[in-house]
LOBAMI-455019 format. One record per residue: residue number from 1; x, y, z of N, C-alpha, C, O, CB in turn. Coordinates in steps of 0.001 Angstrom, whole numbers, plus 500000, padded with zeros to 6 digits. Glycine has a CB too. Example, Ala and Ser with C-alpha at 12.3 -4.5 7.8 and 13.67 -1.06 7.14 Angstrom:
<pts>
- 1;513190;494310;507800;512300;495500;507800;513200;496700;507800;514236;496681;508465;511308;495527;509046
- 2;512850;497750;507080;513670;498940;507140;512900;500030;507870;513409;501138;508039;514084;499402;505725
</pts>
This chain:
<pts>
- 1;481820;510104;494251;481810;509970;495701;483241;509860;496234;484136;509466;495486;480980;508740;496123
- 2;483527;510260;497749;484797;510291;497902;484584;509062;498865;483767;509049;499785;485507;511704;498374
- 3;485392;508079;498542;485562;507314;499308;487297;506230;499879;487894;505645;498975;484490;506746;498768
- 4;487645;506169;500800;488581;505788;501173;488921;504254;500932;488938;503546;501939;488542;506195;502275
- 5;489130;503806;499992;489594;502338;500011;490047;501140;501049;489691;499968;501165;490487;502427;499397
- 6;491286;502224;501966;491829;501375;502650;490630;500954;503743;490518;499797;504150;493159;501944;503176
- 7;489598;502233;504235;488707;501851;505255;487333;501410;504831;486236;501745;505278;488587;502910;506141
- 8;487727;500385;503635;486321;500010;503501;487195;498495;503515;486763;497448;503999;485171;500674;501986
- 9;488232;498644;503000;489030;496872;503451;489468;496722;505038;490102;495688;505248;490844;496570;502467
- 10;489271;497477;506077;489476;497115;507095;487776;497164;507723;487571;496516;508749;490674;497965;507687
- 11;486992;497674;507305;485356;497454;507777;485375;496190;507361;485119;495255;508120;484016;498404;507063
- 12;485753;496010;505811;484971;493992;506043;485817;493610;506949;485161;492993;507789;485084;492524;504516
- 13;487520;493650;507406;488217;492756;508271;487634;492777;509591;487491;491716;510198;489627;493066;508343
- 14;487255;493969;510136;486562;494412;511531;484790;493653;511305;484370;492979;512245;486569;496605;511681
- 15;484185;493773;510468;482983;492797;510511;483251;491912;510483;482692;491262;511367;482116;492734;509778
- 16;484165;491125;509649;483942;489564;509927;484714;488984;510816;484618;487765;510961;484112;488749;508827
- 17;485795;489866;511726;486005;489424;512882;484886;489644;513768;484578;488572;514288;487105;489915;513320
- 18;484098;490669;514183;483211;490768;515363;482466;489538;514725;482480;488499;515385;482301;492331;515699
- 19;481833;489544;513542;480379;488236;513435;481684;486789;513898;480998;485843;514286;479291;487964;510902
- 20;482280;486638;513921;482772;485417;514189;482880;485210;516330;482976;484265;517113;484484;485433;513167
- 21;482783;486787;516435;482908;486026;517996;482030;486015;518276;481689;485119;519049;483568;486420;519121
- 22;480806;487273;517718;479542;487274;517820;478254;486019;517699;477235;485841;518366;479446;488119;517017
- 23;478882;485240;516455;478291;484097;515840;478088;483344;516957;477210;482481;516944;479080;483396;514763
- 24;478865;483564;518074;478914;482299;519257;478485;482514;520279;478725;481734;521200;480075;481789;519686
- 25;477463;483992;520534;476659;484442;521288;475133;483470;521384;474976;482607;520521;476575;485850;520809
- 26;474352;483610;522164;472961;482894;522099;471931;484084;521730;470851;484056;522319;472529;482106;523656
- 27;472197;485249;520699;471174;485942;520278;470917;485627;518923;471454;484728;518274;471357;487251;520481
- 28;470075;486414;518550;469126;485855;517419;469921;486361;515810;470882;487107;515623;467298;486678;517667
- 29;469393;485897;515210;470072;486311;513759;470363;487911;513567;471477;488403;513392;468994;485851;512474
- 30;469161;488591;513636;468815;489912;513508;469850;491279;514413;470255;492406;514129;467261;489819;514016
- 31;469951;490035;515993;470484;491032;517118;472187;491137;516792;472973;492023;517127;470123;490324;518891
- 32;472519;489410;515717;473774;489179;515442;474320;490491;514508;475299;491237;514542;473855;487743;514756
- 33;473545;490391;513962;473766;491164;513029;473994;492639;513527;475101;493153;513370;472744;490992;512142
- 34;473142;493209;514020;472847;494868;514564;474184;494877;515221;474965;495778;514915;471324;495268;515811
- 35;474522;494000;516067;475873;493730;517181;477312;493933;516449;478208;494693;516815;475878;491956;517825
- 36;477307;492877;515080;478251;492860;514400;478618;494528;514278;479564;495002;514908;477927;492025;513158
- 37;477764;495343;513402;477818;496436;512265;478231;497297;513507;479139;498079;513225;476264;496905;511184
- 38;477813;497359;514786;477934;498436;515697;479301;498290;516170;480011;499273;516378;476890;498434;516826
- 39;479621;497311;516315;481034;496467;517087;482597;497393;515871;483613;498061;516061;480810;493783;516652
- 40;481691;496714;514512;482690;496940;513420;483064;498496;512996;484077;498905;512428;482122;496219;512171
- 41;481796;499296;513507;482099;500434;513232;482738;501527;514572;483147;502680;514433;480861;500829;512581
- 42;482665;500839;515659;483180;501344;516649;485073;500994;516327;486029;501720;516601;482342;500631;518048
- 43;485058;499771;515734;486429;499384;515815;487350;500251;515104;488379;500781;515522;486591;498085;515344
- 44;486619;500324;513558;486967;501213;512342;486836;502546;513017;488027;502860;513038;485942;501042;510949
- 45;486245;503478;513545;486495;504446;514374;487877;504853;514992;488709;505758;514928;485739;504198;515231
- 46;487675;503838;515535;489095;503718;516561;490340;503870;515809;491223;504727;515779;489266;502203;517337
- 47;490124;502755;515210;491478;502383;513938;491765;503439;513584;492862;503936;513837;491234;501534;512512
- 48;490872;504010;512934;490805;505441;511712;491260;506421;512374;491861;507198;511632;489272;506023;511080
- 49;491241;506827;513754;491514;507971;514562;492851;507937;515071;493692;508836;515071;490592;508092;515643
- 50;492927;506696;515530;494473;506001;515822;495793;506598;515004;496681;507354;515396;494409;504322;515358
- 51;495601;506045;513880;496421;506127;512701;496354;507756;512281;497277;508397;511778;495823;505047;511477
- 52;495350;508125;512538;495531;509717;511873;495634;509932;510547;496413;510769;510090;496725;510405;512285
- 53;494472;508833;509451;494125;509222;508329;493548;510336;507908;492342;510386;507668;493605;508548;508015
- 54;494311;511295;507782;493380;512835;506804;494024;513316;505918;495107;512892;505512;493023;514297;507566
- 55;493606;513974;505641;493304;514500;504067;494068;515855;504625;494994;516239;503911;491305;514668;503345
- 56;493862;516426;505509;494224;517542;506048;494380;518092;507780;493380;518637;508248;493393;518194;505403
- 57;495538;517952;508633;495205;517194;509810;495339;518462;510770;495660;518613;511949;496235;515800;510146
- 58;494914;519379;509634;494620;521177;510480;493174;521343;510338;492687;522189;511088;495466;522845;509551
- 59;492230;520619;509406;491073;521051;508695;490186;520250;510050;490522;519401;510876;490887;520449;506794
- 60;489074;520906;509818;487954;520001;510967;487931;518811;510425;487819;518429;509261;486247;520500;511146
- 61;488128;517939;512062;488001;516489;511996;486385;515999;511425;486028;514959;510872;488339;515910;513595
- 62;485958;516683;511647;484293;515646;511179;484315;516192;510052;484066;515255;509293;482505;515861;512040
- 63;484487;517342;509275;484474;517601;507974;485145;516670;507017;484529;516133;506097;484954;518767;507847
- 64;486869;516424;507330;487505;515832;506336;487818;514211;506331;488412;513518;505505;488634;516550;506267
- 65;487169;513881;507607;487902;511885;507900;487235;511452;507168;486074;511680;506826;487753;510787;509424
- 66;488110;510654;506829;487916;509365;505333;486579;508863;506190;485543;509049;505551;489611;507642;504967
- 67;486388;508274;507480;485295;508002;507796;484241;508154;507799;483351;507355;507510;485273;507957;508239
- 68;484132;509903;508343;483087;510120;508323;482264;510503;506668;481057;510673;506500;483143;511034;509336
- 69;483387;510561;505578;482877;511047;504724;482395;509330;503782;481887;509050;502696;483968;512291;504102
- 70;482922;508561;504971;481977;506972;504244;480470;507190;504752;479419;507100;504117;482633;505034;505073
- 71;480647;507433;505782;479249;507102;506719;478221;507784;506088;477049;507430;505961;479262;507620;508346
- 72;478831;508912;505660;477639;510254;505533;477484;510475;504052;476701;511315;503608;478187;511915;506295
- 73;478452;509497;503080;478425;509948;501821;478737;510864;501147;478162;511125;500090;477746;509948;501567
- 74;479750;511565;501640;480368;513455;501469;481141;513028;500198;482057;512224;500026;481744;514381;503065
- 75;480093;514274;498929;480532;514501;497726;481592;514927;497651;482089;514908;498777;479920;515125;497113
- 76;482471;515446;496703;483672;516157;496631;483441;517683;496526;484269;518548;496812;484458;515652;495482
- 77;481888;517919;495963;481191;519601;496679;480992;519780;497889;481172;520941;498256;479791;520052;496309
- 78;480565;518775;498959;480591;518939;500223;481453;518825;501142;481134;518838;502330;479968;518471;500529
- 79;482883;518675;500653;483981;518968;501286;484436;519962;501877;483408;520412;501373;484625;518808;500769
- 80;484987;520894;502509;485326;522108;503075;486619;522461;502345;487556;521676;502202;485452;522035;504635
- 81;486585;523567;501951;487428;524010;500874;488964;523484;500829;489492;522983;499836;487419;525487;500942
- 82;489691;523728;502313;490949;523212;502049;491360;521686;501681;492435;521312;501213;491566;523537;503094
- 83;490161;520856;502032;490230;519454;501706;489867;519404;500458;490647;518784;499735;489456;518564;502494
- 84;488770;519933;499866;488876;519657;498441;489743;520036;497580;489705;519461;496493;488015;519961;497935
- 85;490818;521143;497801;491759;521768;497095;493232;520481;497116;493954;520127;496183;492019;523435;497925
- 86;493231;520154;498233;494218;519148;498775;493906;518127;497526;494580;518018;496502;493892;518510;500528
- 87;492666;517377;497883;491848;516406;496885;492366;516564;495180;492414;515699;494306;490047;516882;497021
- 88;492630;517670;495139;492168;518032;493802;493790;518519;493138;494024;518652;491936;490789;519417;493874
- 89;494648;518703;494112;496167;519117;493721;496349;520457;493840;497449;521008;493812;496598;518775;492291
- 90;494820;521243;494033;495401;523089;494183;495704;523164;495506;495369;524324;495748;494153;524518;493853
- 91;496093;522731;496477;496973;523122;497735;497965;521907;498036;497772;520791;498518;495976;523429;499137
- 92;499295;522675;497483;500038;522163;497441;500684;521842;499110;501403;520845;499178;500616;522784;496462
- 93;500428;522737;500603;500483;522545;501170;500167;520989;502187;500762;520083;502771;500285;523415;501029
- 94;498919;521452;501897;497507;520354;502231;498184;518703;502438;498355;517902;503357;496151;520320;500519
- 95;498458;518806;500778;498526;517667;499934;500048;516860;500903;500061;515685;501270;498783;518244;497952
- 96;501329;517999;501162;502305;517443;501150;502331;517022;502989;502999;516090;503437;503444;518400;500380
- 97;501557;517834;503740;501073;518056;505134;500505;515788;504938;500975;514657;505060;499289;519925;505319
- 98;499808;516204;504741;499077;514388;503909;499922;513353;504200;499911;512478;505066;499014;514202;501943
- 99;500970;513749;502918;502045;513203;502600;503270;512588;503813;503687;511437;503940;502493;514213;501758
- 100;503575;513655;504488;504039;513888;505549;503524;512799;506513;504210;511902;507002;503776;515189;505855
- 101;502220;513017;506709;501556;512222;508153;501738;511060;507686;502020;510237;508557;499885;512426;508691
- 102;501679;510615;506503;501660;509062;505865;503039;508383;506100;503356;507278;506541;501369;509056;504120
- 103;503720;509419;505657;505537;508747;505954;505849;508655;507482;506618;507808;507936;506983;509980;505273
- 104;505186;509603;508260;505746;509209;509568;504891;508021;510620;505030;507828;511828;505861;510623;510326
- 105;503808;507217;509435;502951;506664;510230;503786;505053;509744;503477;504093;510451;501110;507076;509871
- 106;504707;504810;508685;504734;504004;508542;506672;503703;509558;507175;502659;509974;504204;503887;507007
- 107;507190;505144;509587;508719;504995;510464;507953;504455;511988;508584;503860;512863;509858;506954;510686
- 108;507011;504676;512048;506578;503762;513598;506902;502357;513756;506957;501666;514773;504972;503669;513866
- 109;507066;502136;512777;507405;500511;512997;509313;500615;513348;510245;501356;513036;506913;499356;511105
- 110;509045;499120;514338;510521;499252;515057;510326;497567;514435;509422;496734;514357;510807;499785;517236
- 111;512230;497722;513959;512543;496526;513500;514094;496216;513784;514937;497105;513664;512164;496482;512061
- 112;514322;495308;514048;515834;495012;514387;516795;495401;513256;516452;495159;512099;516055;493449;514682
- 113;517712;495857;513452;519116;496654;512450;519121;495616;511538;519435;494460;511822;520940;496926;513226
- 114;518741;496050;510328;519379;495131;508978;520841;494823;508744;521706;495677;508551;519070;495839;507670
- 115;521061;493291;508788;522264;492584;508069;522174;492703;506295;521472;491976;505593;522215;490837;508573
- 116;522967;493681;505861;522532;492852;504449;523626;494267;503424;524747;494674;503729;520035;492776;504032
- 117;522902;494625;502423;523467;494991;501420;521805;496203;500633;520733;495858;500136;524144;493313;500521
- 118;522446;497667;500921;520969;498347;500682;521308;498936;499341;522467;499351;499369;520397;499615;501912
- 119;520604;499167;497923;521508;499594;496953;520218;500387;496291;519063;500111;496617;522437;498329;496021
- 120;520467;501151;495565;519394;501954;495040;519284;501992;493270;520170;502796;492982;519661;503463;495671
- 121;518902;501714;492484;518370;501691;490998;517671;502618;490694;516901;503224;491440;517638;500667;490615
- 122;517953;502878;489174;517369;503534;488408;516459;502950;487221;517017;502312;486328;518244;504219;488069
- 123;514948;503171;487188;514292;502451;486639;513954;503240;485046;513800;504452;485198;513182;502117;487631
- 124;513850;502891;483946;514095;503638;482768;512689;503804;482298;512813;502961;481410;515085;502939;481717
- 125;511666;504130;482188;510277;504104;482065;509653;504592;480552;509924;505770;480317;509766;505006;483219
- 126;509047;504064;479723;508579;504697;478227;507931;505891;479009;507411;506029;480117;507334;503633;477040
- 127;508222;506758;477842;507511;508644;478308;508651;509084;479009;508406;509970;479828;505840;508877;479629
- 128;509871;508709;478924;510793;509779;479257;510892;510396;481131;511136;511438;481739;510215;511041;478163
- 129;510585;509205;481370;510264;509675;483156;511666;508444;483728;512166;507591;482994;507887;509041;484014
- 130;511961;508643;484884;512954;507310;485406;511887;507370;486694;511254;508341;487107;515115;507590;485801
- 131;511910;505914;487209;511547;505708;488676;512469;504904;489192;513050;504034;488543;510217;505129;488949
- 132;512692;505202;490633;513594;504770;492309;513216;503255;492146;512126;502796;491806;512791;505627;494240
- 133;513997;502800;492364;513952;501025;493608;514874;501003;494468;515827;501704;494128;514301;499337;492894
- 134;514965;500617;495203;515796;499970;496417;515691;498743;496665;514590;498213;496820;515550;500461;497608
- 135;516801;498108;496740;516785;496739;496841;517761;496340;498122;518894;496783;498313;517247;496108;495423
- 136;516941;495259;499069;517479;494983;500336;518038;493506;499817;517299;492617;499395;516308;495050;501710
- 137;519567;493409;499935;519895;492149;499833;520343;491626;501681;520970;492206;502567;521226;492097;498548
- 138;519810;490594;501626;520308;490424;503354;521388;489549;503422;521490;489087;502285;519133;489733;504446
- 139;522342;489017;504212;523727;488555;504310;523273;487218;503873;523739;486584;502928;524565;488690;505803
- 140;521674;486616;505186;521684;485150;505125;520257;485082;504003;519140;485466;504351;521506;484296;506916
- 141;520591;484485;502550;519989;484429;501664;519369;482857;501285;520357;482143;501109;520783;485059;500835
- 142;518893;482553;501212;518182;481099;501129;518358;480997;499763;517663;481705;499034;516532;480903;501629
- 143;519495;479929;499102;519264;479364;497611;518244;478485;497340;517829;477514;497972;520359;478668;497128
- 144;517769;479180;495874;516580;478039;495717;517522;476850;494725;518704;476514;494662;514844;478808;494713
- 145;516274;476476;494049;516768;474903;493309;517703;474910;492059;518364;474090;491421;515393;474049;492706
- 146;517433;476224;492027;518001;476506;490523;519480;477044;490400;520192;477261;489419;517073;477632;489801
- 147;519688;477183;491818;520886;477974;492727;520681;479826;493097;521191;480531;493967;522489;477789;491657
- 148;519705;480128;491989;518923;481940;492076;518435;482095;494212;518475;481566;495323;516496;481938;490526
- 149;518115;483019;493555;517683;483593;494988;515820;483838;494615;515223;483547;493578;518775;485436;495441
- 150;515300;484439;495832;513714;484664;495719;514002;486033;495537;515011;486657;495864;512590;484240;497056
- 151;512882;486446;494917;512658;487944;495170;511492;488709;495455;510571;488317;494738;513025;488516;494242
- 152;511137;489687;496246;509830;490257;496305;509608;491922;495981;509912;492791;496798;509373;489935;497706
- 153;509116;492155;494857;508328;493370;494658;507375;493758;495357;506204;493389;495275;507855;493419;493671
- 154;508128;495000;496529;506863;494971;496975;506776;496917;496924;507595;497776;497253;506696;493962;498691
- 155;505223;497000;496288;504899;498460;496286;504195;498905;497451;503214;498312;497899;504105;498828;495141
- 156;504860;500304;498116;504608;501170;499263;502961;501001;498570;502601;500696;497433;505593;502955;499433
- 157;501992;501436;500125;500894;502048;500309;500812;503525;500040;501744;504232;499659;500570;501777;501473
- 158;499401;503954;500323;499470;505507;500692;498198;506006;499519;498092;507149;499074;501366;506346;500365
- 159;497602;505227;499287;496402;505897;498939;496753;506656;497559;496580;507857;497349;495916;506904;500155
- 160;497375;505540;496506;498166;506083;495385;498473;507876;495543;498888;508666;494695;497227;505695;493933
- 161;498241;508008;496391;498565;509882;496845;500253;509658;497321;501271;509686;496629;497257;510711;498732
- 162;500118;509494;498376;501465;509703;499275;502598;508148;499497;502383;507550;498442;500777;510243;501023
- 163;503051;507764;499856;504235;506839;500373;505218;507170;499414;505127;508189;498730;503960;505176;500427
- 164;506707;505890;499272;507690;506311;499059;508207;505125;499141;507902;504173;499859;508096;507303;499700
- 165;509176;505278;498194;510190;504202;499043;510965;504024;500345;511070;502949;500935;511076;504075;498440
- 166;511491;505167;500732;511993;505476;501432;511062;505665;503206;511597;505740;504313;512539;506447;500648
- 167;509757;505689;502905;508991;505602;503900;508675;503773;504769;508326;503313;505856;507710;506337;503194
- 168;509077;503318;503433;508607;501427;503471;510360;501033;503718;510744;499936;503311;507654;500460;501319
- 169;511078;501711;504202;512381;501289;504037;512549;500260;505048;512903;499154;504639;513377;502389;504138
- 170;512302;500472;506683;512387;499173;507901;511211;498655;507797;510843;498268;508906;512627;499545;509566
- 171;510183;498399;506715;509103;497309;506665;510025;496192;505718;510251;495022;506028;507421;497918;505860
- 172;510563;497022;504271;511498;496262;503715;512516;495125;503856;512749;494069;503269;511911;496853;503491
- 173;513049;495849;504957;513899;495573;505708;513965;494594;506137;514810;493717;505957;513987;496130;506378
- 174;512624;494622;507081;511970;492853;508108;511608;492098;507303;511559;490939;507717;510514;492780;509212
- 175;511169;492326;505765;510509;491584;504886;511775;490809;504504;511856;489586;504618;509681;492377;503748
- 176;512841;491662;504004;513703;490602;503222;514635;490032;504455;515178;488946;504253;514710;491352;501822
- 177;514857;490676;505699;515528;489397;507008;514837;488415;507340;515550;487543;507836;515780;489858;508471
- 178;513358;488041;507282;512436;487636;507645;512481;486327;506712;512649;485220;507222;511390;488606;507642
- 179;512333;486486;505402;512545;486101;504492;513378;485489;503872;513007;484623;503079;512401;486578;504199
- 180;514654;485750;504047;515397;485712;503053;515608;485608;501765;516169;484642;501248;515738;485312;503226
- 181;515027;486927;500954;514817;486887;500007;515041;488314;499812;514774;489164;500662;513784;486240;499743
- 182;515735;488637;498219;515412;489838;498489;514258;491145;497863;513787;491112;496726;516496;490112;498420
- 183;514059;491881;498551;513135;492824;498263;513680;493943;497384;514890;494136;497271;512610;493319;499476
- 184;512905;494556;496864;512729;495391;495954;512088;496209;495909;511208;495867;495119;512563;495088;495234
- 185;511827;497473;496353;510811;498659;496532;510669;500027;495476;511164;501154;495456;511184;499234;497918
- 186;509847;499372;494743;509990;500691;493235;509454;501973;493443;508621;501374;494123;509076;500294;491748
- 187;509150;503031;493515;508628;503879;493464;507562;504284;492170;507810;503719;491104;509535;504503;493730
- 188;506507;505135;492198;505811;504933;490851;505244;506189;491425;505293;506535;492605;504802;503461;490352
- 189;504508;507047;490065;503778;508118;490295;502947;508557;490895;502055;507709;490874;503498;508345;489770
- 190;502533;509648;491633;501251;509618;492977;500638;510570;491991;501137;511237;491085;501582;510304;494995
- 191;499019;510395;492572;498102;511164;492040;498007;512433;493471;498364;512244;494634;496598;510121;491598
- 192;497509;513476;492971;496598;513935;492152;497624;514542;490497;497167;514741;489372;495677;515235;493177
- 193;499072;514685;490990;499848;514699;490288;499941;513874;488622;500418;514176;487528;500589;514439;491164
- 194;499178;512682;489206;499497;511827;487883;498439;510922;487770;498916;509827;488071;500891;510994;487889
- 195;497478;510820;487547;496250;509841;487763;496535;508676;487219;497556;508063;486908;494943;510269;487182
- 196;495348;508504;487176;495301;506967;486582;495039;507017;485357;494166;507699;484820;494303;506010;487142
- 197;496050;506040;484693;496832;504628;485006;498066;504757;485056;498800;503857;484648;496674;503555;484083
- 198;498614;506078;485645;500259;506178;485793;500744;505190;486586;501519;504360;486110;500800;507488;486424
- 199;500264;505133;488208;500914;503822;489044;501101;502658;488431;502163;502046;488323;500148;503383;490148
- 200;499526;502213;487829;499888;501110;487322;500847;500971;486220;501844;500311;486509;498909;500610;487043
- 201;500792;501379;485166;501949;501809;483985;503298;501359;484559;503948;500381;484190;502044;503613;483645
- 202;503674;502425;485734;505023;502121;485982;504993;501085;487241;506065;500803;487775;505879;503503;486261
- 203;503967;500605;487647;504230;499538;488706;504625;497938;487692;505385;497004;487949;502548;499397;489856
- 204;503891;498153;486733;503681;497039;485388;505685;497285;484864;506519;496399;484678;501944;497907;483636
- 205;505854;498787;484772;507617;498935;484338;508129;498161;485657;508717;497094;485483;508423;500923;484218
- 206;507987;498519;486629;509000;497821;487785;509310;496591;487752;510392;496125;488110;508566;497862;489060
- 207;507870;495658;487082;507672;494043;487057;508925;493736;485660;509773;492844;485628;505572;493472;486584
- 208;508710;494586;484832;508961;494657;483387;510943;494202;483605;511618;493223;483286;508406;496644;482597
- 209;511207;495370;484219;512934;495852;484896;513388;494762;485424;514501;494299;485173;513090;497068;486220
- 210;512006;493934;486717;513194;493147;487376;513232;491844;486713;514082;491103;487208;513044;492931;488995
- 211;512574;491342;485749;512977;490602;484832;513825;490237;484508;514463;489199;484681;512802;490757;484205
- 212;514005;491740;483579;515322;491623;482948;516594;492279;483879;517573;492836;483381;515204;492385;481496
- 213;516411;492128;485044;517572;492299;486075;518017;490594;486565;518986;490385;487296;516918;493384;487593
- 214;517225;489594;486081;517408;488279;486770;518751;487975;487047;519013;487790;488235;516876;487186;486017
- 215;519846;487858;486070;521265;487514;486294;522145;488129;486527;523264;487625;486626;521723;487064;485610
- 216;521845;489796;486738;522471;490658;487454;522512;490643;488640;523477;490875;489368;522203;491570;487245
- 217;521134;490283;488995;520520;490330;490320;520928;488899;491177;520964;488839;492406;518822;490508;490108
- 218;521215;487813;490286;520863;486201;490570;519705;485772;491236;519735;485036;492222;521843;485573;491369
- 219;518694;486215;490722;517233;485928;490750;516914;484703;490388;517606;484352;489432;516497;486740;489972
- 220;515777;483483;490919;515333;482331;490466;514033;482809;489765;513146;483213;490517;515187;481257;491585
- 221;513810;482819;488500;512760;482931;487631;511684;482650;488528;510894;483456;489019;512829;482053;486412
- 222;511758;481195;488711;510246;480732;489494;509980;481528;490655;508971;482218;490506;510207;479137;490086
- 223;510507;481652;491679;510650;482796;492600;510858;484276;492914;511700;484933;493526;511204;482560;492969
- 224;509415;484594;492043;509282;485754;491989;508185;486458;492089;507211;486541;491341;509710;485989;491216
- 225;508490;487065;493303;506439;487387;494056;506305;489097;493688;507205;489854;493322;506167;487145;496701
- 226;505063;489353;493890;504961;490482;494168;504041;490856;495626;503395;490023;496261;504502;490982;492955
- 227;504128;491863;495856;503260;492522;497259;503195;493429;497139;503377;494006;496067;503590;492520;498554
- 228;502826;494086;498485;502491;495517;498604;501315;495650;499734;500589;494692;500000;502004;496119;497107
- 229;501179;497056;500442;500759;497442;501372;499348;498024;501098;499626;498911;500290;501661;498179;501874
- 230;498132;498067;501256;497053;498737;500981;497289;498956;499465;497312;498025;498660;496869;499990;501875
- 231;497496;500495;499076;497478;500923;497630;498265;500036;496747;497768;499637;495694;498010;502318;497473
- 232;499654;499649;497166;500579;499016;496457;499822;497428;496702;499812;496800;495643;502261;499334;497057
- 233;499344;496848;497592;498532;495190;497388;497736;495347;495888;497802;494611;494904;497034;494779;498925
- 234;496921;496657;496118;496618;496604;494937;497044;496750;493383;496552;496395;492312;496069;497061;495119
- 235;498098;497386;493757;499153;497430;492344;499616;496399;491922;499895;496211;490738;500361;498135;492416
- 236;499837;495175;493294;500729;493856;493114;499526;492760;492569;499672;491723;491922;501582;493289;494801
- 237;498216;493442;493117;497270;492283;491917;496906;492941;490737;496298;492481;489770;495672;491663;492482
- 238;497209;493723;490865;496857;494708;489274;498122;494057;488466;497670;493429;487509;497040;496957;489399
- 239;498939;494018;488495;500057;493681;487648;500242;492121;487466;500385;491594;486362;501326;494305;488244
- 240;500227;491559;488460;500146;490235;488576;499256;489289;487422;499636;488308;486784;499629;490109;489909
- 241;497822;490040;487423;497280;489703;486833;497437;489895;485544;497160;489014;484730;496568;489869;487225
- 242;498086;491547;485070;498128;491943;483887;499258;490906;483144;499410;490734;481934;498427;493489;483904
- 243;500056;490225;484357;501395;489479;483704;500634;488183;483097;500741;487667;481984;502796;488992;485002
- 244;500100;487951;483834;499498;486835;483703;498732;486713;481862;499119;486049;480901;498382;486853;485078
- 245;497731;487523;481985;497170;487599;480464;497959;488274;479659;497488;488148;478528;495861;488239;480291
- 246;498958;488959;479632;500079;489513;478471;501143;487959;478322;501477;487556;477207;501239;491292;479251
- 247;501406;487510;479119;502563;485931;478824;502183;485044;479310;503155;484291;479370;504025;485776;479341
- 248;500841;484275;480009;500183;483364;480089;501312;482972;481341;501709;481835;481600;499844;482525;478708
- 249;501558;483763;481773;502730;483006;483170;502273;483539;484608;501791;484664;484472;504710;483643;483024
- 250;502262;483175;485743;501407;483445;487068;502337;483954;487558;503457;483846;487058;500735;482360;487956
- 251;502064;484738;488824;502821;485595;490493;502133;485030;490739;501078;484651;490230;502950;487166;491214
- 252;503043;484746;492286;502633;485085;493286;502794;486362;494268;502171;486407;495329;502864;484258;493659
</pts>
């Protein structure tokens, strides 16, 4: 089944916001309910159209939206040819058209001019591949106890298909001024190019690198998070966790 991840984590956020204002209506359990699902899917509509999630943003809209192909259950045979080719890596156009809409949905964000220090790494990966980081150091840095600094891994979104580092660059940005701490933005393999478990593999190398970057970097051991945006949230509990049962040691 083809289904969109990110818009099935913003349907529960959009349901259990409407049942909460809903909850405080004087209708009945049943009407709460019908109210909620209609409310939540009008919202997710909106959202989904807003943003300009597709797969292909020349192809018919009711054919290819991540939405409608939740609602209606659209196989990867009932796709319309240029979306399934996109889907699948044989239109290389399609795919990068995708790609494209994704990077310019995330430069929408406006953030005040970074103070700091922007530097770019080379990540060394088993299998003979290297992956990108960028690391935002900001001027005003908060020492922790140990005298190190914090740091945050955080992996771009994009539907392990599309983002970048370079697309998450002024989210980065606000994260580590915001913060004071600094950030770290790895890059890792996109599918359809590289399936799974490539992201994770090298999202697990990125964790692996900044490790052993601690006293280069002046990193505080204890202070060391990971994140990430939609696809990459999920990379940052995918790894997190994997750290966790490989050295019995926690992220946050």
């Amino acid at each position: 089944m083809y289904i969109h991840i990110d818009l099935i984590q913003r349907s529960g956020l959009y349901c259990l916001s409407a049942f909460k204002i809903i909850n405080t209506l004087p209708y009945s359990f049943s009407m709460k309910v019908i109210a909620t699902i209609f409310i939540s899917l009008v919202l997710l509509l909106v959202a989904s159209l807003g943003t300009g999630i597709l797969v292909n943003s020349q192809s018919s809209l009711g054919k290819i939206h991540p939405l409608f192909a939740l609602l209606k259950m659209i196989s990867p045979a009932e796709l319309d040819a240029p979306t399934a080719a996109a889907l699948a890596g044989q239109n290389p156009a399609a795919l990068a058209d995708y790609r494209h809409t994704v990077t310019q949905f995330y430069q929408l964000s406006r953030q005040p001019e970074f103070n700091g220090q922007i530097r770019k790494h080379t990540i060394q990966v088993k299998g003979a591949h290297q992956l990108e980081a960028i690391s935002y150091r900001p001027n005003k840095l908060k020492p922790q106890e140990d005298g190190g600094y914090a740091a945050i891994l955080y992996f771009h979104g994009g539907g392990f298909s599309a983002g970048s580092t370079q697309a998450v660059s002024k989210l980065a940005q606000a994260i580590a001024q915001r913060s004071q701490a600094i950030v770290i933005t790895p890059s890792y393999r996109l599918a359809p190019e590289h399936p799974f478990p490539a992201a994770f593999d090298d999202a697990r190398a990125a964790l692996d690198w900044l490790f052993s970057q601690q006293a280069k970097l002046q990193l505080s051991p204890a202070k060391i998070f990971v994140a990430g945006d939609s696809a990459g949230g999920n990379l940052a509990a995918a790894v997190a966790l994997a750290h966790r049962d490989r050295l019995g040691l926690g992220l946050i």
